[in-house]
C-alpha positions as CSV (number, residue, x, y, z in Angstrom):
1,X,0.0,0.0,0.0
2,X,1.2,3.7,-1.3
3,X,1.3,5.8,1.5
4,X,-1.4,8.9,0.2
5,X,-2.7,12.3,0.8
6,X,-5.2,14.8,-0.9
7,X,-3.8,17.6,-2.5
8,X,-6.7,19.3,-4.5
9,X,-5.8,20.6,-7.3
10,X,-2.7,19.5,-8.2
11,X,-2.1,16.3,-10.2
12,X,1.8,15.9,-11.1
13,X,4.5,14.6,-9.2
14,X,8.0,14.9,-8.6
15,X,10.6,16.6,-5.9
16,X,9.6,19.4,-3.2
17,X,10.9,20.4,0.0
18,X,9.7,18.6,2.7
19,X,6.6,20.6,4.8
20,X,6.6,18.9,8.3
21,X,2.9,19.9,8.9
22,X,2.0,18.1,5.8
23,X,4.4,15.5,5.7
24,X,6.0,14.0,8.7
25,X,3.1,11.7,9.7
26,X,3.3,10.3,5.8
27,X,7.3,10.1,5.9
28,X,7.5,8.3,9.2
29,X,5.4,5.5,7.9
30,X,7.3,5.1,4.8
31,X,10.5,4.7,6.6
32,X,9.1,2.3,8.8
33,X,8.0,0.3,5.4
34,X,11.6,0.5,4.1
35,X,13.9,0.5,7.2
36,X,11.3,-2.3,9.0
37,X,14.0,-5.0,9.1
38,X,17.2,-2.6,9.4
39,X,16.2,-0.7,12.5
40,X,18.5,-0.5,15.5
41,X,17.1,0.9,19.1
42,X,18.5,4.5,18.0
43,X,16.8,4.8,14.5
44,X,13.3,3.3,17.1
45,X,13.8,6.2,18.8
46,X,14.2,8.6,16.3
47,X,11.2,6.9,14.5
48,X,8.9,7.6,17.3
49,X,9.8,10.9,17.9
50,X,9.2,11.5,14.2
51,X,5.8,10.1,14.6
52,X,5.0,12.2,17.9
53,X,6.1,15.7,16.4
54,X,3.5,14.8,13.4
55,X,0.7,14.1,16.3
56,X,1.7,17.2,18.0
57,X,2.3,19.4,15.2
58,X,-1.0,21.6,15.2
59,X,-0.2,22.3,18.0
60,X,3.6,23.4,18.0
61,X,4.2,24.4,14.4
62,X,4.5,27.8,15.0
63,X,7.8,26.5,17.3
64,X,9.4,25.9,14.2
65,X,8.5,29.2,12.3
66,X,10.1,30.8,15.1
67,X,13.1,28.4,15.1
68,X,14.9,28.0,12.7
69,X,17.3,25.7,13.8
70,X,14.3,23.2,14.8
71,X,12.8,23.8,10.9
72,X,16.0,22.8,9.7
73,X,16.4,19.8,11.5
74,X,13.3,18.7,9.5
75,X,14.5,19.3,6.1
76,X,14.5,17.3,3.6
77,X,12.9,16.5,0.1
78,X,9.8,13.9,-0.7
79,X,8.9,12.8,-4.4
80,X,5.3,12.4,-4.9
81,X,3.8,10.3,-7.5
82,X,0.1,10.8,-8.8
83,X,-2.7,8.5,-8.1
84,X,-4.3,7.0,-11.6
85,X,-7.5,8.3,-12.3
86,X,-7.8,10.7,-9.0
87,X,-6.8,14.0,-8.1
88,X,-4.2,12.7,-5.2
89,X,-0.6,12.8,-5.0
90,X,1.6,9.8,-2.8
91,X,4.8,10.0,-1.7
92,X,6.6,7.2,-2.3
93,X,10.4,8.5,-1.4
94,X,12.5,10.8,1.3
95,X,15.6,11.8,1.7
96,X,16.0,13.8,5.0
97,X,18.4,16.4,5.3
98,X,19.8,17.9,8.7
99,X,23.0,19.5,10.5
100,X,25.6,17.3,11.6
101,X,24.9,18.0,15.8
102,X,28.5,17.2,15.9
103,X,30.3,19.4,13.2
104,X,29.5,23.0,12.2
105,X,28.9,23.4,8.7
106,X,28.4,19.7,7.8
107,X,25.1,18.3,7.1
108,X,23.9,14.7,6.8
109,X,21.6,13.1,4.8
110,X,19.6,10.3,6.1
111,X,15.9,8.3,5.9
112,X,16.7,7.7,1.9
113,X,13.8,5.5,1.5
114,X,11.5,4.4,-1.6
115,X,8.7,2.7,-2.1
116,X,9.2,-0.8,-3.0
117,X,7.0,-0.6,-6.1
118,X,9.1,2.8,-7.6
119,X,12.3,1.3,-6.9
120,X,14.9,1.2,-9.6
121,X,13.2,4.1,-11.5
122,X,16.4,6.5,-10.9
123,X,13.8,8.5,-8.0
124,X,16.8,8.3,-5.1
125,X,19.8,9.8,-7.2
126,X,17.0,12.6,-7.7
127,X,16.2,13.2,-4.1
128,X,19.8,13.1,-3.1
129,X,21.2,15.5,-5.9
130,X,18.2,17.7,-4.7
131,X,20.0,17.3,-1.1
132,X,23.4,17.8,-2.0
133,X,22.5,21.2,-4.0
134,X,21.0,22.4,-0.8
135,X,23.2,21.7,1.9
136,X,25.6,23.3,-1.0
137,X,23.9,26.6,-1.3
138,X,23.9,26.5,2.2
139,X,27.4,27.0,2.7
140,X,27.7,23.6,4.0
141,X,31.4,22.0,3.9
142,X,30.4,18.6,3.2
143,X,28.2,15.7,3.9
144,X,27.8,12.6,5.7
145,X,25.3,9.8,5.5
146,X,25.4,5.7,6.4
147,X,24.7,3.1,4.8
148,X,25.0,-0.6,4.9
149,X,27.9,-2.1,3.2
150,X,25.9,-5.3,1.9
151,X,22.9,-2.3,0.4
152,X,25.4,-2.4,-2.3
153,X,22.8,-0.7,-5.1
154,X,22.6,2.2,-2.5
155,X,26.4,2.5,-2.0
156,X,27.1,2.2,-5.6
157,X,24.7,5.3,-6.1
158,X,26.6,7.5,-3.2
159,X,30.1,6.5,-4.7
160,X,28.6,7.7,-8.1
161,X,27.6,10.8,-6.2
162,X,31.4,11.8,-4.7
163,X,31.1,10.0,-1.7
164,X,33.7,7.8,0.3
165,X,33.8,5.8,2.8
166,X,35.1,6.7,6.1
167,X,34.7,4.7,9.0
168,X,31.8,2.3,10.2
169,X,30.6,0.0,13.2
170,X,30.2,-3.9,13.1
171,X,27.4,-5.7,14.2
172,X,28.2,-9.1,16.0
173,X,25.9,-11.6,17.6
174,X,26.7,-14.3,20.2
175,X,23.6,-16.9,20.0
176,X,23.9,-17.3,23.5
177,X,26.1,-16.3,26.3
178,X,27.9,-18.9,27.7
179,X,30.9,-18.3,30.9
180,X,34.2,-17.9,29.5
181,X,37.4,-18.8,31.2
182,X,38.5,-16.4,33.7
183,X,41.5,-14.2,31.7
184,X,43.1,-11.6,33.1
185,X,45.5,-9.1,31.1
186,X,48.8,-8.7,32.3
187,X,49.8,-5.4,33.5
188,X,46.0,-4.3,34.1
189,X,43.6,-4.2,36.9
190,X,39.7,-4.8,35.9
191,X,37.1,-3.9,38.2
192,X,34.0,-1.8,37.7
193,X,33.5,1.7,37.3
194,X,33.0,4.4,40.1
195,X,31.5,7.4,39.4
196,X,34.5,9.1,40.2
197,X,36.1,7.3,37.0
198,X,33.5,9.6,35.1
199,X,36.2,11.7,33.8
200,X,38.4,9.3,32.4
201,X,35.3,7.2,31.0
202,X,34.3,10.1,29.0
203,X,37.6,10.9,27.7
204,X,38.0,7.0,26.6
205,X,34.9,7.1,24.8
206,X,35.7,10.2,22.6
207,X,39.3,9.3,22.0
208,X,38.5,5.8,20.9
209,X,35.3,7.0,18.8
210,X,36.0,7.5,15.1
211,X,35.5,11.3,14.5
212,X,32.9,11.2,11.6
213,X,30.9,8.8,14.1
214,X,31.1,12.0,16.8
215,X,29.8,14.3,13.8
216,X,26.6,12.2,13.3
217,X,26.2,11.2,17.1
218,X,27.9,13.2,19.3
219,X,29.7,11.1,22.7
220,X,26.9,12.5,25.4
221,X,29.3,13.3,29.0
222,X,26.1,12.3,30.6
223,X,26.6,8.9,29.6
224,X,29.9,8.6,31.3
225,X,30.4,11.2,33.5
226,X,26.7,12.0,35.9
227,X,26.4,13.7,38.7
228,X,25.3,11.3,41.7
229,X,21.4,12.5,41.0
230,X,21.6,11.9,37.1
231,X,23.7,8.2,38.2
232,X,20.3,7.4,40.5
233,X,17.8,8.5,37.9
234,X,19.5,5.9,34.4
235,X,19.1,3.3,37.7
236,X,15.4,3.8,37.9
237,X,15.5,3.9,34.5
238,X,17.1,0.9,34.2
239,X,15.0,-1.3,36.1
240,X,11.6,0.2,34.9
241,X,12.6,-1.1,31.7
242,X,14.1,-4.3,33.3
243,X,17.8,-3.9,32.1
244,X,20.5,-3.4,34.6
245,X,23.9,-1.7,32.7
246,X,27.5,-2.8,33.6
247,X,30.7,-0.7,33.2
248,X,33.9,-2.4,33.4
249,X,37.2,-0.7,33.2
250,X,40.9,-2.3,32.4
251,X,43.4,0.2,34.4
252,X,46.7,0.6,33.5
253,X,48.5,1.7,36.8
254,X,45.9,5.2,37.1
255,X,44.9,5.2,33.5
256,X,41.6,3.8,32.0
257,X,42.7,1.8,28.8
258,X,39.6,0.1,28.0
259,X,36.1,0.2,29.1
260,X,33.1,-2.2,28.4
261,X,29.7,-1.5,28.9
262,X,26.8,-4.4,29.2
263,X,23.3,-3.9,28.9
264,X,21.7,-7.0,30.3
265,X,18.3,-7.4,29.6
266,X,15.7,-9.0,31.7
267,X,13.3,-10.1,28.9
268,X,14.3,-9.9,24.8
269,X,15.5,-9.5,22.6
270,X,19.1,-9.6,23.5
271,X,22.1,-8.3,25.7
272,X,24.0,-5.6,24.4
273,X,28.0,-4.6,25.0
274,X,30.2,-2.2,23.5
275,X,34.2,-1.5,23.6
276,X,36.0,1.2,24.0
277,X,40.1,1.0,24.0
278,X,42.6,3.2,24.2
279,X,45.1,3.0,20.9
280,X,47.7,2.5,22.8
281,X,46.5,-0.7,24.8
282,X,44.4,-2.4,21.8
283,X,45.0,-6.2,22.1
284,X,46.2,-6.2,25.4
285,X,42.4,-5.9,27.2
286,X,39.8,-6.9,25.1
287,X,39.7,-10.5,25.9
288,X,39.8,-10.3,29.3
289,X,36.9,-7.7,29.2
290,X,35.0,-9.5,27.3
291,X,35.1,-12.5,29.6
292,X,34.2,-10.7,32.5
293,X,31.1,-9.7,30.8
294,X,30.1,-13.2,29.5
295,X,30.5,-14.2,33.7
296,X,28.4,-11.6,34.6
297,X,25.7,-12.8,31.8
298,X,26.0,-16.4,33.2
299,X,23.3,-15.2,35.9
300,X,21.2,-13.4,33.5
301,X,18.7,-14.7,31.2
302,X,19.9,-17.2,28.1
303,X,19.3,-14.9,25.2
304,X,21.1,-14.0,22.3
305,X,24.2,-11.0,23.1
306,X,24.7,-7.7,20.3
307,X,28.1,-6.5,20.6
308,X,29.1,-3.2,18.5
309,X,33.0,-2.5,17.5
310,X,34.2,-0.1,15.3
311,X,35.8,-1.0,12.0
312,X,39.2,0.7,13.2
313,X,39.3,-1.6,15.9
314,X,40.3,-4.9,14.3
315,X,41.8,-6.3,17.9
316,X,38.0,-6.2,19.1
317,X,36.2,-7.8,16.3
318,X,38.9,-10.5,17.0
319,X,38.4,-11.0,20.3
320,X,34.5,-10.9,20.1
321,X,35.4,-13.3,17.3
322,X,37.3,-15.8,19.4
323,X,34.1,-15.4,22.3
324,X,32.1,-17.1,19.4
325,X,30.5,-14.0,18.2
326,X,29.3,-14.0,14.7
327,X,29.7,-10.7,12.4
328,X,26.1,-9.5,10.9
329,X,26.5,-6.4,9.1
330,X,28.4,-3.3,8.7
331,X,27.2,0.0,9.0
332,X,29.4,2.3,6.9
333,X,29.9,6.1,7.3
334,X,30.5,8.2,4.0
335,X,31.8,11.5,3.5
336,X,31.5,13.7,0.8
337,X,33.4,17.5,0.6
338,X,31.1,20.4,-0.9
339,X,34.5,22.9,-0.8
């Protein structure tokens, strides 16, 4: 099903500027039609607050007449197809266009989405020219968007387009967590972090984060370093939701070299971890991380563990490797310079 609204009056299609009032309800259920299988607890997120701005809309709108920064973050262009025989135009493909939160003067593009039956028909090289030539007459310096590396039609078209690859994040899945022998790395002390390690936690997750990753998704101090009230609130959080998160940290001497943190789940679908190591000390703590985190998994329920490395961390996609986790897909990020 075509994804439709009335627009009296007007019977052909083509690209236009995304309007938020008129479009955001119709553009969230079209990503959710094309990114259905592909969607990670972030892009959930985003996808609901997407849906919740277009409930809410007549009733903040003017908000983003008055701001432009929120307006902007909205942009984007749709392509709208007539319906035979009726005065009605459907979209059938977006291209979202916003600032990078982590980079002044770069933009990314995201949501590229068509429907399945106007696929092929050259209708996403035309909605991400259109988005190019914008950000360009804005005075952007350049653009980044992700893609999968096995969407290999989609990459194809972005190479085409001038852009390169960068960077990205592996996915890898453990079927089920199982104890691991106890392995301890020589010349480092693992415990769990205090929230007087805060500092050093959110130092270790910037420094080991790939740059363009901290352009599209910014490393939130909150995360790593909260105040004892913030600390007490992710708790409650935490176990409305029924997860409980771990933080483990591999000291060298004073310094934090690598950091884990577990999100163990009470109910599905799966456990998630990710690593953080400092350059200097990748393939010395990984392991031994790692194993500490299947131990503390040996109490939880038997479900199937997510673990996310980044593609400049070979020594951790190793190690996950060696646990008996399984690589899934790839999430690439690309780059293109406007000047």
């Amino acid at each position: 099903m075509v994804l439709t609204f009335v627009s009296e009056g007007e019977e052909r299609g083509g690209v236009r500027e995304v309007d938020p009032g008129r479009d955001l309800g119709v553009v969230a259920g079209l990503i959710a039609l094309g990114f259905s299988t592909e969607m990670d607890d972030r892009a959930a997120a985003s996808l609901r607050e997407m849906r919740r701005l277009a409930r809410l809309w007549p009733w903040i709108g003017w908000l983003a007449e008055a701001d432009p920064i929120l307006r902007e973050s909205l942009g984007g262009f749709i392509w709208e197809e007539p319906v035979p025989g009726k005065r009605t135009l459907q979209v059938v493909a977006n291209v979202s266009l916003t600032p990078a939160p982590g980079a002044r003067g770069w933009s990314i593009i995201c949501n590229v989405v068509t429907h399945p039956e106007y696929q092929r028909l050259g209708i996403a090289r035309q909605l991400t020219v259109a988005a190019i030539e914008a950000a360009r007459e804005r005075g952007a310096e350049g653009i980044l968007l992700q893609v999968y590396d096995a969407n290999e039609p989609a990459r194809r078209l972005y190479s085409q387009l001038g852009f390169r690859d960068v960077t990205g994040e592996i996915d890898l899945q453990l079927e089920r967590a199982t104890p691991a022998p106890a392995d301890e790395a020589a010349g480092y002390a693992i415990r769990r972090l205090r929230l007087s390690d805060g500092k050093m936690a959110l130092d270790l997750a910037r420094s080991a984060t790939p740059e363009p990753l901290q352009w599209m998704v910014p490393v939130r101090p909150v995360e790593y370093q909260p105040d004892a009230l913030t600390a007490a609130e992710a708790w409650l959080s935490d176990w409305m939701a029924g997860r409980h998160t771990h933080r483990l940290g591999a000291f060298r001497g004073e310094s934090l070299a690598g950091m884990l943190t577990l999100r163990a789940v009470r109910s599905g679908p799966a456990h998630r971890l990710g690593l953080f190591v400092d350059e200097r000390d990748r393939g010395h703590v990984e392991h031994a991380l790692l194993g500490r985190a299947l131990q503390i998994l040996a109490g939880k329920p038997n479900l199937p563990v997510w673990a996310t490395a980044f593609q400049d961390h070979p020594e951790a996609v190793d190690a996950l490797n060696r646990m008996g986790f399984r690589e899934r897909r790839t999430l690439l990020v690309m780059r293109k310079a406007l000047r």
